[in-house]
MIDRENSE-406800 format. One record per residue (C-alpha): residue number from 1; y, x, z. Coordinates in nm, 2 decimals. Layout:
MIDRENSE-406800
<tordo paba="NUM" yy="Y" xx="X" zz="Z"/>
...
This chain:
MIDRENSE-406800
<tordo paba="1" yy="0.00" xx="0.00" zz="0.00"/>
<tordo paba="2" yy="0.32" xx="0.11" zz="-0.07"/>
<tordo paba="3" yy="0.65" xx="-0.05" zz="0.02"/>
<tordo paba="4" yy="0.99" xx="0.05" zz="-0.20"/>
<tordo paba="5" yy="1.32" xx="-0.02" zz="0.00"/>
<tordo paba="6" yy="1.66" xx="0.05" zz="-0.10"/>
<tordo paba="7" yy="1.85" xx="0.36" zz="0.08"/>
<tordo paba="8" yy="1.71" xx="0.53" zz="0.40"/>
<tordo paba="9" yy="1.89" xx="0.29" zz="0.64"/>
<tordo paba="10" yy="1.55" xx="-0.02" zz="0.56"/>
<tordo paba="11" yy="1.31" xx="0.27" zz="0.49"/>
<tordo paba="12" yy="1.37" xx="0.38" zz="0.87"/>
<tordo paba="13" yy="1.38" xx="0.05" zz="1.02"/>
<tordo paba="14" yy="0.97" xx="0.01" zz="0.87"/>
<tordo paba="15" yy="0.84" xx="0.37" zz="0.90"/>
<tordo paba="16" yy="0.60" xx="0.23" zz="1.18"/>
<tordo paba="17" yy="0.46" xx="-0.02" zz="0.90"/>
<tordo paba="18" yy="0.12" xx="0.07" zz="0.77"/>
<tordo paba="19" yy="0.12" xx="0.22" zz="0.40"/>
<tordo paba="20" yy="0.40" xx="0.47" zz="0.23"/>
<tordo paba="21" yy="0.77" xx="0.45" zz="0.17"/>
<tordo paba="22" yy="0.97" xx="0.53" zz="-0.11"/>
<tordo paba="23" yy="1.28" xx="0.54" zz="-0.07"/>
<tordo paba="24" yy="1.51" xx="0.42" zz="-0.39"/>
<tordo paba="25" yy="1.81" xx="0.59" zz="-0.39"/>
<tordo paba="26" yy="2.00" xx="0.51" zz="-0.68"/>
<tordo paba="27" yy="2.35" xx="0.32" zz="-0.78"/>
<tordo paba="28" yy="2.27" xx="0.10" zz="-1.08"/>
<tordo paba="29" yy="2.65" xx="-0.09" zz="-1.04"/>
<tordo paba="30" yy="2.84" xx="0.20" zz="-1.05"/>
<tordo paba="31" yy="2.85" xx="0.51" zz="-1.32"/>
<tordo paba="32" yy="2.75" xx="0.50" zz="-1.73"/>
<tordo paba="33" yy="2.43" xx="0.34" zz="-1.81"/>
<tordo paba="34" yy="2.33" xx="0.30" zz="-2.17"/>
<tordo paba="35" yy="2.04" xx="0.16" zz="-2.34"/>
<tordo paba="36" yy="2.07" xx="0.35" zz="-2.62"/>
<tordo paba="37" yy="2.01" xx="0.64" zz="-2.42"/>
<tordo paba="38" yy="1.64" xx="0.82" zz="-2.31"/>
<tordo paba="39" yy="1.58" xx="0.87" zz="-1.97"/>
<tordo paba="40" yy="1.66" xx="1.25" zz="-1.94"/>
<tordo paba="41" yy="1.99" xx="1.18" zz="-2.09"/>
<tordo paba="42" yy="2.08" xx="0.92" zz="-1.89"/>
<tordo paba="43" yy="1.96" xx="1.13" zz="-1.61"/>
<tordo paba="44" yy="2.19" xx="1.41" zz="-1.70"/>
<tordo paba="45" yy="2.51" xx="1.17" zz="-1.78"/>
<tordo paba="46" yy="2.49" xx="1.03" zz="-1.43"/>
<tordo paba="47" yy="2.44" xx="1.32" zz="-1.25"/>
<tordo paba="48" yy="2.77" xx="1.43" zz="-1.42"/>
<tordo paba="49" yy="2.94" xx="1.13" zz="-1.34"/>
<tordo paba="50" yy="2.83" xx="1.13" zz="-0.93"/>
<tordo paba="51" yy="2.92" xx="1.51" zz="-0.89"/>
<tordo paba="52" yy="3.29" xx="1.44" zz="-1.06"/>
<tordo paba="53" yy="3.35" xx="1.11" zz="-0.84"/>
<tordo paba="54" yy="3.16" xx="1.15" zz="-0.57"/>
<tordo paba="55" yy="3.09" xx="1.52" zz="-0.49"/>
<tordo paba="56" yy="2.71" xx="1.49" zz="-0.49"/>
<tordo paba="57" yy="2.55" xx="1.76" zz="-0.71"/>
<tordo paba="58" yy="2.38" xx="1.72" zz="-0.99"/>
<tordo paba="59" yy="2.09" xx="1.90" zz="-0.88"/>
<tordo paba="60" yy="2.02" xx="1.74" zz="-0.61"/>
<tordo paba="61" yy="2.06" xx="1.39" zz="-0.80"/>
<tordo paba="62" yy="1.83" xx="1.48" zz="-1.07"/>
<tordo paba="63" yy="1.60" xx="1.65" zz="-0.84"/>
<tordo paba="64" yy="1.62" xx="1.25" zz="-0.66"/>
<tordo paba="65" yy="1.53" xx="1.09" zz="-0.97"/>
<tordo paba="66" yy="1.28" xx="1.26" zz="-1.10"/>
<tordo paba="67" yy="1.12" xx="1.26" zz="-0.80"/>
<tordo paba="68" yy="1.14" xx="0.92" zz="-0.78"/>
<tordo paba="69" yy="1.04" xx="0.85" zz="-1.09"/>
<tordo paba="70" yy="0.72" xx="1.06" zz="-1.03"/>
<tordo paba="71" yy="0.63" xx="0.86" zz="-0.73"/>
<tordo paba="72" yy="0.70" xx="0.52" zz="-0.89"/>
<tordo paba="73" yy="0.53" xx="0.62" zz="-1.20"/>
<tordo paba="74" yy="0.20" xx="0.82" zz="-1.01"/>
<tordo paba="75" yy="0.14" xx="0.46" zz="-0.83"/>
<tordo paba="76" yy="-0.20" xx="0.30" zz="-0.91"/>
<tordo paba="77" yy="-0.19" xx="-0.04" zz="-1.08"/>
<tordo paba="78" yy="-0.45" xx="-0.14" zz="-0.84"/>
<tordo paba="79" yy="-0.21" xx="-0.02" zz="-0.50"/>
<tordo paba="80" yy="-0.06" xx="-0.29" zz="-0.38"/>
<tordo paba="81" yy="0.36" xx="-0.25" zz="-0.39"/>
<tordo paba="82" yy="0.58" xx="-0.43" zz="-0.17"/>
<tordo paba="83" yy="0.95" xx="-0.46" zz="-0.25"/>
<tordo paba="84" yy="1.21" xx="-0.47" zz="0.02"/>
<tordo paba="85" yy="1.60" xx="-0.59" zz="-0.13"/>
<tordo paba="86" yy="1.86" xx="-0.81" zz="-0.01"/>
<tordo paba="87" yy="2.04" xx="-1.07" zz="-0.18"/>
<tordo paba="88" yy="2.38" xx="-0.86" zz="-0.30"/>
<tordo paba="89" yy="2.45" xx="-0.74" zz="-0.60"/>
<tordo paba="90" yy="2.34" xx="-0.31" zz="-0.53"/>
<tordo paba="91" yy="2.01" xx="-0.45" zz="-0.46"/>
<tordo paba="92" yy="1.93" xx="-0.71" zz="-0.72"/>
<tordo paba="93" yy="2.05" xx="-0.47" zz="-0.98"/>
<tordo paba="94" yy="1.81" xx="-0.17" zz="-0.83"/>
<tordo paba="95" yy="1.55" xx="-0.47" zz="-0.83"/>
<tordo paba="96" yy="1.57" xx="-0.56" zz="-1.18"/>
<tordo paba="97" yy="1.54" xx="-0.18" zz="-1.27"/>
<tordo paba="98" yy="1.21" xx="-0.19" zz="-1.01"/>
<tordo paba="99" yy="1.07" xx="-0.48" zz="-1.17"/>
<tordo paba="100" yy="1.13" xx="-0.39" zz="-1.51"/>
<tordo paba="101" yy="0.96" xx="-0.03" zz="-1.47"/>
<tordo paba="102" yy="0.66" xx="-0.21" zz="-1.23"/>
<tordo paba="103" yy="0.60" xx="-0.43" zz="-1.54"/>
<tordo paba="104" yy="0.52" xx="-0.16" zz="-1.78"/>
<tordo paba="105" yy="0.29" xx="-0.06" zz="-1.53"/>
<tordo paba="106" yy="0.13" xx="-0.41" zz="-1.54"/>
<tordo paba="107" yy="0.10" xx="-0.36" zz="-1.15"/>
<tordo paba="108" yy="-0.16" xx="-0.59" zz="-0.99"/>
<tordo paba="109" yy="-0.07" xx="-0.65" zz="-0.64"/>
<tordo paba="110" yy="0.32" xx="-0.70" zz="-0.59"/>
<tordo paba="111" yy="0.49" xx="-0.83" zz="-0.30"/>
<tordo paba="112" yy="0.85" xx="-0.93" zz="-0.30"/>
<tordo paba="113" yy="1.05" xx="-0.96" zz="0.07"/>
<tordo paba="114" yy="1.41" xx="-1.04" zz="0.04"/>
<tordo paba="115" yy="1.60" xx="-0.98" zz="0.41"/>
């Protein structure tokens, strides 16, 4: 079992929860996003964009995704994932993302809990 929450803040509150965490650390509302582009690229362009605006380096942000990616990608289709996400906009937008890269996956077992 594996549960994905959004930002450190919910993955701490249900570390004593059986299964793993992944943390998703990313800001989907905020910074250039373009279909057009592959995932490296986009990768790259945002990790421009957050060290210019908001000081966080670009290695360590593309270091974050792809390690994210990695994790969300290596899941079984059998594991079962469990989503944590409120109801604002940061998370339904990181959900959607989630959802959309779960389906590709064809996952088998997903959970949804909205708090």
């Amino acid at each position: 079992m594996i549960h994905i929450v959004n930002g450190d803040v919910v993955g701490n509150k249900i570390k004593q929860i059986e299964g793993d965490i992944l943390v998703w650390r990313e800001m989907y509302d905020f910074g250039p996003l373009n279909l057009t582009w592959s995932k490296e690229e986009q990768i790259k362009k945002r990790a421009h964009f957050f060290e210019e605006k908001l000081e966080i380096p670009s290695e360590i942000f593309i270091q974050n995704c792809q390690n994210q990616d990695r994790i969300l990608y290596g899941i079984p289709k059998s594991e079962e994932v469990i989503l944590w996400f409120e109801h604002d906009r940061f998370d339904q937008i990181m959900l959607m993302y989630l959802l959309t890269e779960l389906s590709s996956k064809s996952c088998e077992n997903l959970s949804m809990i909205q708090y």
